[in-house]
Every structure is written in structure tokens, then in C-alpha cells.
C-alpha positions in Angstrom: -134.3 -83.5 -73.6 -134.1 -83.1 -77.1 -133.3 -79.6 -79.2 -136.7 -80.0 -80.6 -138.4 -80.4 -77.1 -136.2 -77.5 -75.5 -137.0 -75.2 -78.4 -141.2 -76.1 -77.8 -140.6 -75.3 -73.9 -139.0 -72.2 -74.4 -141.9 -70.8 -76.8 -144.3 -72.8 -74.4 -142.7 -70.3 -71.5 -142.6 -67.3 -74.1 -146.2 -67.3 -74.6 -147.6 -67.6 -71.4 -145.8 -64.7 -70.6 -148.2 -62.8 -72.9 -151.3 -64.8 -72.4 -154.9 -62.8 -71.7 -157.0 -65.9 -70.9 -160.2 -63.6 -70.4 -159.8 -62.2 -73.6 -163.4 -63.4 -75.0 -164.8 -60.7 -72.7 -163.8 -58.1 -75.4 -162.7 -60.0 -78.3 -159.9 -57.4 -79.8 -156.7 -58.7 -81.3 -154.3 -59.7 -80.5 -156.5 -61.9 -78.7 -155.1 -64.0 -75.8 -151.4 -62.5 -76.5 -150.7 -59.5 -75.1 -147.0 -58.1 -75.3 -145.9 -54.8 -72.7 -143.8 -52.6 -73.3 -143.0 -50.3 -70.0 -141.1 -47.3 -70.7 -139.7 -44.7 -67.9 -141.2 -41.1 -69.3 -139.7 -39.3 -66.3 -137.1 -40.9 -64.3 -138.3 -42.1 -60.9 -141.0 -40.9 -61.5 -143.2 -42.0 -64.2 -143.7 -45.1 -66.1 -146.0 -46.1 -69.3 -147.0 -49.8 -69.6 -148.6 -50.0 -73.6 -150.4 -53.0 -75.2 -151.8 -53.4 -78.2 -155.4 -53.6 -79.7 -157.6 -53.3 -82.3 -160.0 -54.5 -85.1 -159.1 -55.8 -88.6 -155.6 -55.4 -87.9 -156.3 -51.6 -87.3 -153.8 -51.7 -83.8 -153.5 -48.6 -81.7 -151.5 -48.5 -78.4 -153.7 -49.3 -75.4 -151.7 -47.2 -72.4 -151.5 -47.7 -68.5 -149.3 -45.0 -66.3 -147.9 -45.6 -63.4 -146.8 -42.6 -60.8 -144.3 -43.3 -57.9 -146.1 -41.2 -54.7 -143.6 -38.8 -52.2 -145.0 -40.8 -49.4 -143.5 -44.3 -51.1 -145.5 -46.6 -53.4 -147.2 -46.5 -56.7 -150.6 -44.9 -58.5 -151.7 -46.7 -61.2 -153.9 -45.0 -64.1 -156.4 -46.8 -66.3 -155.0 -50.5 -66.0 -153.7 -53.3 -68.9 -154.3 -56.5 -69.0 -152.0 -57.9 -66.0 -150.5 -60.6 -68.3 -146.9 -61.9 -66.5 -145.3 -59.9 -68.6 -147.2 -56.6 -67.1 -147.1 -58.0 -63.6 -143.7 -58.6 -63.8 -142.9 -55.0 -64.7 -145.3 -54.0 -62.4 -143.3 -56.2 -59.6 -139.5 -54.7 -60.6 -141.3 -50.7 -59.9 -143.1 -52.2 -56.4 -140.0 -53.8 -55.3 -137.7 -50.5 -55.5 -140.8 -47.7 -55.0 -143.5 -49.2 -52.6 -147.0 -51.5 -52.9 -149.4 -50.3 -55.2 -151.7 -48.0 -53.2 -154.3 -46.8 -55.6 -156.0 -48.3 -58.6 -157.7 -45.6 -60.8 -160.3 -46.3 -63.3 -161.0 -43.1 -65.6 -163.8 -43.8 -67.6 -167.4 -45.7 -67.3 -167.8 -45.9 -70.8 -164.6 -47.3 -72.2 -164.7 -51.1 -72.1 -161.3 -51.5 -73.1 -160.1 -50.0 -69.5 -162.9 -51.5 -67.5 -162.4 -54.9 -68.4 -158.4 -55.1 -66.8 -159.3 -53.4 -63.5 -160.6 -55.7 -61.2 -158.2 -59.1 -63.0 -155.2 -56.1 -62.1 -156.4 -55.5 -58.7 -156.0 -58.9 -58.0 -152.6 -59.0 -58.0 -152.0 -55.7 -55.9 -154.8 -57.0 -52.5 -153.8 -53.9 -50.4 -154.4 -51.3 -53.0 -157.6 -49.2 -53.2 -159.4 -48.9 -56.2 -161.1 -45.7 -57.3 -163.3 -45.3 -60.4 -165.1 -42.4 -61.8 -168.9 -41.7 -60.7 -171.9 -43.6 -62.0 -170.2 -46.3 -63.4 -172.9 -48.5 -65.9 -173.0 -52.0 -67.3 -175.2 -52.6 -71.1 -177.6 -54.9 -71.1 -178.7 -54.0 -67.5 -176.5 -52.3 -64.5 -174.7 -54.5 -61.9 -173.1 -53.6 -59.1 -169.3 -52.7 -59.3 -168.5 -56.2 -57.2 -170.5 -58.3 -60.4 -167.7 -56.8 -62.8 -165.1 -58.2 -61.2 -163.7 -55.2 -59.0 -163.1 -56.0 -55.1 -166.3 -54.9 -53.4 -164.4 -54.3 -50.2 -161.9 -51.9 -51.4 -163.6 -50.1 -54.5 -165.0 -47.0 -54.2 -166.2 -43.9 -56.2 -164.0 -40.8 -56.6 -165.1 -37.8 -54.8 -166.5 -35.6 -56.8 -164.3 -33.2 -54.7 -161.0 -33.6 -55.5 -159.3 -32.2 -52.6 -161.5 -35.3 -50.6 -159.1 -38.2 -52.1 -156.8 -39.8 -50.0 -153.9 -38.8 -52.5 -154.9 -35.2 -52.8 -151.6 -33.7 -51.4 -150.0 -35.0 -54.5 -152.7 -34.9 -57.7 -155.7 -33.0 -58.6 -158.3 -34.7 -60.8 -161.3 -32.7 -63.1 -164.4 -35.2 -63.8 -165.9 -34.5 -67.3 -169.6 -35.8 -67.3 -171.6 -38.1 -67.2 -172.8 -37.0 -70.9 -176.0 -39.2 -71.5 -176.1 -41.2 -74.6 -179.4 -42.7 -74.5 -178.3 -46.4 -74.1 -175.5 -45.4 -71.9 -173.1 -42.5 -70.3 -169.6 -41.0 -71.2 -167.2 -40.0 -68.3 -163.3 -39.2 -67.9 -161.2 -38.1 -64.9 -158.2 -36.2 -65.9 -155.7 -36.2 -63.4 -152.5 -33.8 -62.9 -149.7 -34.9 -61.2 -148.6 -31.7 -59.8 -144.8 -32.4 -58.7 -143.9 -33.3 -62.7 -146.1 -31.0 -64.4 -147.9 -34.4 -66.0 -151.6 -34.5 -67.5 -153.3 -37.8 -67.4 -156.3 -38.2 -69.6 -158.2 -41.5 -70.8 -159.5 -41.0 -74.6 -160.6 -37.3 -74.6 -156.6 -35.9 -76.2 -154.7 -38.0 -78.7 -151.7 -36.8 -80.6 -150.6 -39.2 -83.7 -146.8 -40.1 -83.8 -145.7 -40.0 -87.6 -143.6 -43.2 -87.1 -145.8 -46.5 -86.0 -145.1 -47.2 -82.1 -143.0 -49.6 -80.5 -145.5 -51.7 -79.2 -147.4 -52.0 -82.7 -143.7 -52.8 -84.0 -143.1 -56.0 -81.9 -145.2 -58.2 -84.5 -145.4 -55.9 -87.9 -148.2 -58.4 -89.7 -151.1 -55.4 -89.4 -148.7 -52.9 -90.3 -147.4 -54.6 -93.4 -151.3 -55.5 -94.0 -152.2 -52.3 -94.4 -149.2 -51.3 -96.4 -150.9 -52.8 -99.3 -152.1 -51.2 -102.5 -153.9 -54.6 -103.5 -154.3 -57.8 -102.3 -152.0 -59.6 -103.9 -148.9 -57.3 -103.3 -145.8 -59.3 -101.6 -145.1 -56.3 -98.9 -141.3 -56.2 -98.0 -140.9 -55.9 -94.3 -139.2 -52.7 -94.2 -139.6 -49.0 -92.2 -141.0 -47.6 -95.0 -144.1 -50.0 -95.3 -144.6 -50.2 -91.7 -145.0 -46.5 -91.7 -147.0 -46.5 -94.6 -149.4 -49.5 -92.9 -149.1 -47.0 -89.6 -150.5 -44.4 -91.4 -153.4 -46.1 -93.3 -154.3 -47.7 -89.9 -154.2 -44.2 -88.1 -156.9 -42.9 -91.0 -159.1 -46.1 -90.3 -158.8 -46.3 -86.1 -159.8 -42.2 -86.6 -162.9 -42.3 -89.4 -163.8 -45.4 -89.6 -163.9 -44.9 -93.5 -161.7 -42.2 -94.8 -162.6 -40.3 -97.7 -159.6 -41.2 -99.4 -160.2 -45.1 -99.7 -162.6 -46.2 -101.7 -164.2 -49.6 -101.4 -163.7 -51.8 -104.6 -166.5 -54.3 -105.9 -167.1 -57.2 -104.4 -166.5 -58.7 -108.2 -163.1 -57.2 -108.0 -162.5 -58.4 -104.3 -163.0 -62.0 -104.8 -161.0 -61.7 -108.4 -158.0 -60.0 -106.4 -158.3 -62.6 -103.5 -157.7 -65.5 -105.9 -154.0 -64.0 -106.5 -153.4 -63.2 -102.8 -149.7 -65.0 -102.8 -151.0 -65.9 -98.9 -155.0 -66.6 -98.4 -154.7 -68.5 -94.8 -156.9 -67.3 -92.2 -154.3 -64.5 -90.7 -154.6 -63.1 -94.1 -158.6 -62.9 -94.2 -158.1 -65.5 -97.1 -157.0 -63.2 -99.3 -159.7 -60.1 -99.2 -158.3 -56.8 -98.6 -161.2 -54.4 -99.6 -159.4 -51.1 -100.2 -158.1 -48.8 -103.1 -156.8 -46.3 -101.4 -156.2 -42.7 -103.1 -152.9 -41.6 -104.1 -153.3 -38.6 -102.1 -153.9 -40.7 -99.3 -151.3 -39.4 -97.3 -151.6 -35.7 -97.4 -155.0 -36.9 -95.0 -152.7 -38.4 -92.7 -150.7 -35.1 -92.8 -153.6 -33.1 -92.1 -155.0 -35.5 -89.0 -151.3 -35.1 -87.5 -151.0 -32.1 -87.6 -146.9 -32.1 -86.8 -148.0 -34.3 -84.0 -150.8 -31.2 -82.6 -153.2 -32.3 -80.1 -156.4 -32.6 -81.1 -160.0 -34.7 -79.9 -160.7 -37.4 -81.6 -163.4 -37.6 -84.1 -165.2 -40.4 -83.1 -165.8 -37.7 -79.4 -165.9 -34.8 -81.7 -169.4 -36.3 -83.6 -170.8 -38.8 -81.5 -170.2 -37.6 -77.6 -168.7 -34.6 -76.7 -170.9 -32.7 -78.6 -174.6 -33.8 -76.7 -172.6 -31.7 -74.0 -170.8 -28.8 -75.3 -171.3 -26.5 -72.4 -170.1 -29.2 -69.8 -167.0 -30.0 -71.9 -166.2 -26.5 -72.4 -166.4 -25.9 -68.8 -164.3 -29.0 -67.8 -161.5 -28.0 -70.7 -161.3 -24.5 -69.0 -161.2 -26.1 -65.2 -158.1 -28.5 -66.8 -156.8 -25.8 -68.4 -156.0 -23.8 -65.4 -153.8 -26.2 -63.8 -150.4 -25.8 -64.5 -148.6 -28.5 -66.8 -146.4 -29.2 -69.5 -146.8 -33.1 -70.1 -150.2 -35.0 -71.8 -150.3 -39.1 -71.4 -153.4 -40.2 -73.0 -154.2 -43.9 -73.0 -154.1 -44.2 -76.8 -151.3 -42.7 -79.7 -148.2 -40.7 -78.6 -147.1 -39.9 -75.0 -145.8 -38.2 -73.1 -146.9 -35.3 -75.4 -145.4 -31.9 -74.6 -148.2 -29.7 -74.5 -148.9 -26.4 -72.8 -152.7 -25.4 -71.0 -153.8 -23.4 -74.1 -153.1 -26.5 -76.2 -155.1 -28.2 -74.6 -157.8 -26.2 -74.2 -157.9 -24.8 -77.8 -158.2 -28.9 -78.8 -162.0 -28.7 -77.9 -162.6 -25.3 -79.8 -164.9 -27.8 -82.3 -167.8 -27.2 -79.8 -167.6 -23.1 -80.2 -169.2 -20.8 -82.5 -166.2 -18.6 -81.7 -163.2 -20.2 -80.7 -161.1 -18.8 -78.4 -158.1 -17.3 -80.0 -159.5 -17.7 -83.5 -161.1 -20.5 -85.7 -157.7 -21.6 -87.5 -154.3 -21.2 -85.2 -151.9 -23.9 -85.1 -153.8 -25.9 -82.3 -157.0 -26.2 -83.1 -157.6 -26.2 -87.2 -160.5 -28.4 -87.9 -160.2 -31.2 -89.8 -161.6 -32.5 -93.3 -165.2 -32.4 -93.4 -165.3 -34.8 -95.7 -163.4 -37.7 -93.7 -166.5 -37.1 -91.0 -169.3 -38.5 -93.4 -169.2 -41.9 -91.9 -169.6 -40.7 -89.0 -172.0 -38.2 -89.3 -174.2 -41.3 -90.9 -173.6 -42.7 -87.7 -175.2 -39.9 -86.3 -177.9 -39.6 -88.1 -179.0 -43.2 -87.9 -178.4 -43.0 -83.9 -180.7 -40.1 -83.9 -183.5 -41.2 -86.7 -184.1 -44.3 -84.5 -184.1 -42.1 -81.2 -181.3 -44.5 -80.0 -179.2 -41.0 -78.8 -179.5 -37.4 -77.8 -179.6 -35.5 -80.7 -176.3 -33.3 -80.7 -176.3 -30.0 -79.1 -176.0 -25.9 -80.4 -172.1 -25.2 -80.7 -171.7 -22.7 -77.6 
């Protein structure tokens, strides 16, 4: 065998370590390459498994978590894609802590989770799978077997948390259904009462300032993003991958913020032609920004010094067609005693007491508890929401959605 033909092997091997073959069910990049990254948050105890995703090089961790039970074996929360890579992690943690016993599936809205569960329970045949009530499918509702998860060992959560078989060890507070017209938002946040650990799906974020390591492994979107025009020659450095971070961060939050504007298409197609790289990873040369110089003092703001907060997307568009519910399942969360968040998406673990939490969903009040402006809870920039209150009121013209509800 040649160099040349060992070197091809090799990459051959390297890439089918990361391959998602199903990845045309929900077409996000990076496609059918995947990378994991597992990370021990508390030792022997706890482990986060992230991937990547995202839109238009706008990549966000994608997060599974992983709990070793007293009694021997493993929880999983909200699975990844079970690449080789992941099952391979997934293998070294069963072969020194016990089979995977229970499969949990948080959400019913959030394709992004749904889509893994029933390809990872595949490779774990003795684990049961759990998912969160009333589970639906868009264009018309199938039954849980018809999406892939194991008919014979799925079942719903009790709404009754004490009714689970893993009860001695977590506690779980189902938020919804909230109906959205076309279809329903739910999420199960668990607590892991021996470390003091809060699991939630989508409902808490917290934005690290730096860009995380699994968004690091291939910097191309980050770098992208680091642009000022489209035919800037980005140097691969930590400052520009932090500054592409960022910028991502604004765009994965509001869609538009207000402080990019959107050039011309004139000017887009003139700054194309001197892109120094127009192939097809480049978009040919169109980058469609102009960003603001004060650009980043938004970013500041959305952080927060790395607060907790809801994300706006739930603030405008869900959460708020239930306010009351939400309220009540904040206060029910809020009671249980811990000192760690792990969201699926952004930073984690999060240090984060009760109140933090609680005072994260003080957008749905007229009169917040402990004030409108304290450090937890400061609402953001009205005018980075207008996208998605145009959203909204498109939604709601066309009577596609619930109108939103009175603030309680």
C-alpha cells in the first residue's frame, strides 16, 4: 500500500466516524458529519455529549447528558445523533457504569431531539424510552412506533413524577402542552437530586462569551461570520472566531438583529465578484450583512455576564400563548433545590441558583417578582424583537396561531 492510499484509508476511517447517514430528515449542517465532544461536568457522575448544528453557518451546540444511576447504569437526556463517534463514548461510560436503562425524550416540539431518539435507542435494546406527553407529527400524527422509536419499550412519562421507575433518584416538572395552532410546545425539566443538577431542553440558555469547543473543531462558520464584507481574507485567529461567535449568537437569537443591516442586492452581487473564495462552501461569494459598529455592545447586552435568560424566539412566539402555565411550572422548578443548569443548547453546566431561574421567565409578568430590572431578569432590546414580532403578527393575521396571551 502506497502513502497516498494509506493516507485516503485513514480519512476514509476518520469520516465514518462522524457520519449521520439520516441526515436528510432534518437537513442542518454539518450535514452527514457530526463530530462529539463528551465532557465529564461532575466526576462519576455526569457527562455532556455536544454536536453541532445550524443554518447558514449560524452553529449552536446541540447537547445530550448523560447521568450514571446509584443502582448501576446510565440515564440518557434528549439524545445526539449516535454517530460511532457518540456510540463509542457512549460504550467507554456503559462499560465502567452499567447498560443504558432509560432513554428520555424532553420535548414534542423540538425536531432536532426527536429525530436521534429512536436511531440511539437502537443501539442500547434493553433500555426503556420515555418521552414527554402528547407527542405530535406535522403533516398528520403517527403513532410513536412510525417515527422510528421501539414500540415495545416506549412509553409516555407519567404525568406523576413520583410514578417513574427512576423516581428514587430524579424528579421531573412537565411544562405544557401550549397549543400553537398547527402544533404543541412541551419540555420536561428534570433534577437530578443527588448533584444538585437541572436538566432542561430549550426553555434556559446562558451564552458563553468565548465560541464552544465543539463549534471550534471546524472554525469555517466562525471565521464566516467574522467578516465585515465579503471579500475580507479572515485570519484564523481567537480573536475572529470570537468575533464570528458572537455575530452567530445575535443571528441563532433574533433572527435579524437590529444592528445588521442588509445591503442591496446591487451591492451584494458587486461585493461577491471580489470574494478572494466564491466555491460553494462560501455561498459563491454573497455574504449579505453590514453589520453596525456597535454591534457588539448587543452581544453584551444578550449575555448578560453569562445570566440566564429564555430565549427570544420562546419569549415572542410560545411561552407567552401560556403565561399562567409557565409561571406556574417556573415556580414548581423553582422549588426544588439545585445549583447546576444543563440546557441542550449554549453554555453548561451553568451555575445557577432557584431564584435565577425563576426570575428568567419574569417577561410573562406585569410585576415581576423581585422587581422589573435586577441582575437576572433585565429585559432585553426591544428593538432586536421586531423580526420576531413580524413573525407574530403574520402567524396571527392568517389565524395560523393563538394570538399571545395578557402578561399575568
Amino acid at each position: 500500500m502506497t502513502h497516498g492510499e494509506s493516507t485516503v484509508n485513514v480519512e476514509n476511517v476518520r469520516l465514518q466516524e462522524y457520519s449521520w447517514p439520516f441526515w436528510p430528515i432534518f437537513p442542518l449542517y454539518p450535514y452527514g458529519q457530526r463530530r462529539t465532544i463528551r465532557r465529564e461536568v461532575i466526576k462519576d457522575t455526569i457527562w455532556t455529549f455536544d454536536q453541532m448544528q445550524g443554518v447558514f453557518y449560524v452553529v449552536v451546540p446541540i447537547r445530550m447528558t448523560v447521568v450514571k444511576l446509584e443502582t448501576g447504569g446510565l440515564l440518557v437526556y434528549a439524545p445526539v445523533a449516535p454517530t460511532r463517534e457518540c456510540i463509542r463514548l457512549m460504550q467507554d461510560l456503559v462499560a465502567e457504569y452499567g447498560d443504558v436503562k432509560y432513554i428520555i425524550l424532553p420535548t414534542i416540539s423540538g425536531l432536532e431531539h426527536k429525530v436521534f431518539v429512536g436511531p440511539f435507542a437502537r443501539y442500547f435494546p434493553s433500555a426503556q424510552v420515555f418521552v414527554a406527553p402528547q407527542q405530535w407529527s406535522f403533516p398528520v400524527n403517527l403513532p410513536l412506533s412510525w417515527l422510528g422509536l421501539p414500540g415495545k419499550r416506549t412509553q409516555v412519562l407519567p404525568t406523576d413524577s413520583s410514578q417513574a421507575p427512576f423516581a428514587d433518584e430524579f424528579d421531573y416538572a412537565i411544562l405544557g402542552p401550549i397549543d400553537l395552532g398547527p402544533g404543541r410546545f412541551a419540555e420536561v425539566a428534570f433534577l437530578h437530586r443527588r448533584s444538585h443538577t437541572l436538566l432542561v431542553t430549550d426553555t434556559i440558555v446562558s451564552v458563553p462569551a468565548d465560541p464552544p469547543a465543539i463549534v471550534q473543531i471546524d472554525p469555517y462558520p466562525l471565521l464566516y461570520h467574522a467578516k465585515d464584507r465579503a471579500y475580507d481574507i479572515v485570519a484564523d485567529t481567537q480573536v475572529n472566531r470570537r468575533k464570528g461567535w458572537q455575530r452567530i449568537t445575535l443571528f441563532a437569537f433574533y433572527f435579524r438583529p437590529s444592528v445588521v443591516d442588509v445591503p442591496t442586492w446591487k451591492d451584494i452581487f458587486r461585493d461577491a465578484q471580489k470574494a478572494p473564495e466564491r466555491s460553494r462552501k462560501a455561498y459563491f461569494g454573497f455574504f449579505p450583512f453590514k453589520w453596525q459598529q456597535q454591534w457588539q455592545r448587543s452581544f453584551e447586552v444578550l449575555r448578560g455576564d453569562g445570566r440566564i435568560f429564555v430565549a427570544p424566539v420562546l419569549q415572542s412566539l410560545i411561552l407567552n400563548r401560556a403565561p399562567q402555565e409557565t409561571i406556574n411550572w417556573a415556580n414548581q422548578v423553582a422549588k426544588w433545590d439545585f445549583q447546576w443548569i444543563i440546557p441542550c443548547h449554549f453554555d453548561a453546566p451553568i451555575k445557577a441558583k432557584p431564584q435565577e431561574f425563576r426570575q428568567a421567565f419574569s417577561f410573562l409578568e406585569k410585576y415581576p417578582t423581585g422587581g422589573l430590572i435586577n441582575s437576572y431578569s433585565y429585559p432585553l432590546p426591544a428593538e432586536d424583537f421586531q423580526v420576531l414580532r413580524d413573525i407574530d403578527e403574520g402567524l396571527n393575521k392568517f389565524g395560523i396561531v393563538p394570538p399571545a396571551k395578557e402578561k399575568v
